[in-house]
C-alpha positions in Angstrom: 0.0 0.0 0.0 1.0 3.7 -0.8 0.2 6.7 1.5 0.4 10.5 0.9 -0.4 12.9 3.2 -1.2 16.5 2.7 -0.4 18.9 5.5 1.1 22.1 7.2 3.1 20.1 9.8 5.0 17.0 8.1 7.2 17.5 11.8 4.0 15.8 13.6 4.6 12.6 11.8 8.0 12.1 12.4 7.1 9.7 16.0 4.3 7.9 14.3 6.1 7.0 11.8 9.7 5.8 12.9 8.6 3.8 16.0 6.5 0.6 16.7 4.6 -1.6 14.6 4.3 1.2 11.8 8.2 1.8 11.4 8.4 -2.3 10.9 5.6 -2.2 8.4 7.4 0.7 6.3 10.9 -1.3 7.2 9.3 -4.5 5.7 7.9 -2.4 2.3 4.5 -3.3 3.3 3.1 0.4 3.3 5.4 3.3 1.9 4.3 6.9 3.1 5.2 10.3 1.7 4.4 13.4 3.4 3.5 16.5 1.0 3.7 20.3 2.2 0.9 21.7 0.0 2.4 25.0 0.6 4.9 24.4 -1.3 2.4 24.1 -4.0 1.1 27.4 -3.3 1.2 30.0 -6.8 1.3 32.9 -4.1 4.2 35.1 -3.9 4.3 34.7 0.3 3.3 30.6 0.0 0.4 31.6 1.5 -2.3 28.5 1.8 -5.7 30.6 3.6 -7.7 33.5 3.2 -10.5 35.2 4.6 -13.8 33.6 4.3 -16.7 35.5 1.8 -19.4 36.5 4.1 -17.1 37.2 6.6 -16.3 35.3 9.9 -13.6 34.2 12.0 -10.4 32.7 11.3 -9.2 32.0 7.6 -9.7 29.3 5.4 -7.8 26.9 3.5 -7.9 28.1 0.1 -8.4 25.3 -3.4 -5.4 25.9 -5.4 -2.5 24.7 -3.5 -4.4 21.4 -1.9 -5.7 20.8 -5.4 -2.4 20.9 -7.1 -0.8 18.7 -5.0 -3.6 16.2 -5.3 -3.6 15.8 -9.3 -0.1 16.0 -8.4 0.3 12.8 -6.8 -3.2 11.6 -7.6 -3.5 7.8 -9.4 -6.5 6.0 -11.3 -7.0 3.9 -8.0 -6.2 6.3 -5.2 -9.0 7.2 -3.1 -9.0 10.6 -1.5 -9.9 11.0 1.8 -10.4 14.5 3.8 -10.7 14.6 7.6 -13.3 16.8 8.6 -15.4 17.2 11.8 -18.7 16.8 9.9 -17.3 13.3 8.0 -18.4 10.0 8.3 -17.5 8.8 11.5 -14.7 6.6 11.4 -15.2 2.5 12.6 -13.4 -0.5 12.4 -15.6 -2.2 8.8 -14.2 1.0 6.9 -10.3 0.1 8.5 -11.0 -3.0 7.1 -12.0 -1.7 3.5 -9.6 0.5 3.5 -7.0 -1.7 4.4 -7.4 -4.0 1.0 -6.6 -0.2 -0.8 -3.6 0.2 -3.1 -3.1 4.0 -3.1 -4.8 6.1 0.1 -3.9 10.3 0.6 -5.2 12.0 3.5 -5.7 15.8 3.8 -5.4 17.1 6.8 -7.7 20.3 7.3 -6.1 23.3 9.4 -7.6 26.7 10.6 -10.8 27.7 10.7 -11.6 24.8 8.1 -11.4 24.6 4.1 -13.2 26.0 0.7 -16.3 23.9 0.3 -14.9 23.1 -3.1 -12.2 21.0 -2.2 -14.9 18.4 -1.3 -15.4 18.1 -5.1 -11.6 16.4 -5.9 -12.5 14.4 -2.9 -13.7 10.3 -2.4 -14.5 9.6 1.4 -14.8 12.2 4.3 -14.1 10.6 7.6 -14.5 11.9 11.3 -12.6 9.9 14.8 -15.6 12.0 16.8 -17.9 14.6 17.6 -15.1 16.6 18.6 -13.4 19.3 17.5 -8.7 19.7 17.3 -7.1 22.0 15.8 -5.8 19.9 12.3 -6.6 16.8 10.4 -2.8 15.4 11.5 -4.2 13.2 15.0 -7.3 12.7 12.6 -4.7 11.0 10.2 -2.7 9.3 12.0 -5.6 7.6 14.3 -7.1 6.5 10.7 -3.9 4.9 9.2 -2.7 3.6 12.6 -6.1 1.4 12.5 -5.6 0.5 8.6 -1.6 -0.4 8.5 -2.1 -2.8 10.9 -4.5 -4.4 9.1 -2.1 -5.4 6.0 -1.2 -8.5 5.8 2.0 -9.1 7.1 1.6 -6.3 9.6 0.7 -8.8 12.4 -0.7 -11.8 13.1 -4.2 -12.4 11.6 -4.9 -14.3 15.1 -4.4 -11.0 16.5 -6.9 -8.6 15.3 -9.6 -11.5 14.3 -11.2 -11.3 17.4 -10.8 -7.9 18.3 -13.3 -5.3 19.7 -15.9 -4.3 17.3 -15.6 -7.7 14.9 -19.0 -9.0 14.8 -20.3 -6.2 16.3 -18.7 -7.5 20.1 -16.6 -6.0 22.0 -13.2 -7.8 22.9 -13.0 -10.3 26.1 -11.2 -9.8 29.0 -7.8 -11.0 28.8 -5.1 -12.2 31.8 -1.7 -12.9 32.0 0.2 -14.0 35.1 0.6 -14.1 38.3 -2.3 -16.2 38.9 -3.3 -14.2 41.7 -2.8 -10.9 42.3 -3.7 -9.4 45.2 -6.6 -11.3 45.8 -7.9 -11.3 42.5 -7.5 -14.4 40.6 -8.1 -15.6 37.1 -11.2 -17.2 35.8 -10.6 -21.2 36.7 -12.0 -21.8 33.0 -8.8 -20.1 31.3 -6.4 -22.5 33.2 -8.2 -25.5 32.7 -7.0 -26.5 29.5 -10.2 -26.9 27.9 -10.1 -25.2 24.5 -14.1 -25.5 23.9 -15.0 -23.9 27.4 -12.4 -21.5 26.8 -14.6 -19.9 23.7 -17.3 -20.2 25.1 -16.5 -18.0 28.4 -14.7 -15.5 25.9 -18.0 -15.7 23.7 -20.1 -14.9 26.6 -17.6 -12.3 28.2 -17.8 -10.1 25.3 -21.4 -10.6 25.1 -21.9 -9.6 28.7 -19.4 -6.7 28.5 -20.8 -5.0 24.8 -24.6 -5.3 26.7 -23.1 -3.2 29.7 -20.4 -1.1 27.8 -22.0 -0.4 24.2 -25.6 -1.5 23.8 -25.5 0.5 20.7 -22.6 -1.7 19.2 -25.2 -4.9 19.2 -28.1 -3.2 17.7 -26.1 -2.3 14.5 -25.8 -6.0 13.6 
């Protein structure tokens, strides 16, 4: 997979991308990322990217030309284009999934007050982490290809993102590791009885139990 980000501040992407299980994917040539300053493709004589809105209003606004540019740019018959925005669809683990099986993915990451309404046009998919409101689309970003680069085959384990939260609309069970008994709290008999069967089913009915108390709403989706 190949992914290009647009933004202001390529510096916030320096962590994400050189530690972890993303540095490993890029290390292995299983995703290969290129950050783009689309001021740089900015035609005005300061490299300015904003302006003041028409109608009037507070703060300035990303302005078409230079985010446009850099799209057709860098822009392929089967990228898909995606802008993060506050008013996007909001972001879950079936589209990390789709996304994931994706050849070509660029992100733009909003700034400022927000971005001309036109830029929607050269866009494919608006996405949203919540009904929340930070000051770029770089976190946005980053939470979004975090989820989908581990996804790629050869990222990690299948095993280990199978039975995850939100798979079949559950959320994940409760997990243990030793000592057997901490503090007075001990670990369910059932995972230390060797029974592989039993084992399921507990975890089956653990996630069951905790998406009913946690996230109702998860369950009535299916």
């Amino acid at each position: 997979m190949r992914i290009d980000v647009l933004t202001l501040f390529k510096e916030q992407f320096t962590g994400f991308f050189t530690s972890s299980i993303i540095k490993r994917a890029i290390d292995k040539g299983l995703v290969e990322v290129h950050l783009h300053d689309f001021r740089d493709y900015s035609i005005d004589p300061h490299h300015h990217v904003d302006d003041t809105p028409y109608g009037g209003g507070g703060g300035m606004v990303l302005c078409c030309q230079p985010i446009v540019d850099c799209l057709e740019k860098i822009k392929q018959e089967d990228s898909i284009v995606i802008l993060l925005t506050p008013d996007g669809k909001v972001y879950h683990q079936e589209i990390a999934y789709q996304l994931s099986k994706e050849k070509h993915l660029i992100f733009i990451c909003g700034h400022y007050e927000g971005f001309d309404e036109r830029i929607r046009s050269f866009v494919d998919l608006e996405l949203s982490i919540g009904d929340y409101i930070l000051t770029g689309g770089e976190i946005p970003s980053m939470v979004v290809m975090d989820s989908i680069i581990r996804l790629i085959d050869g990222v990690i384990t299948t095993s280990s993102h199978e039975k995850e939260s939100f798979n079949n609309h559950l959320l994940d069970y409760p997990t243990y590791t030793k000592p057997y008994d901490f503090r007075g709290m001990k670990v369910p008999d059932v995972l230390i009885s060797g029974d592989h069967l039993k084992i399921e089913e507990y975890r089956l009915q653990e996630q069951i139990k905790r998406t009913k108390e946690r996230r109702p709403d998860i369950m009535e989706q299916e």
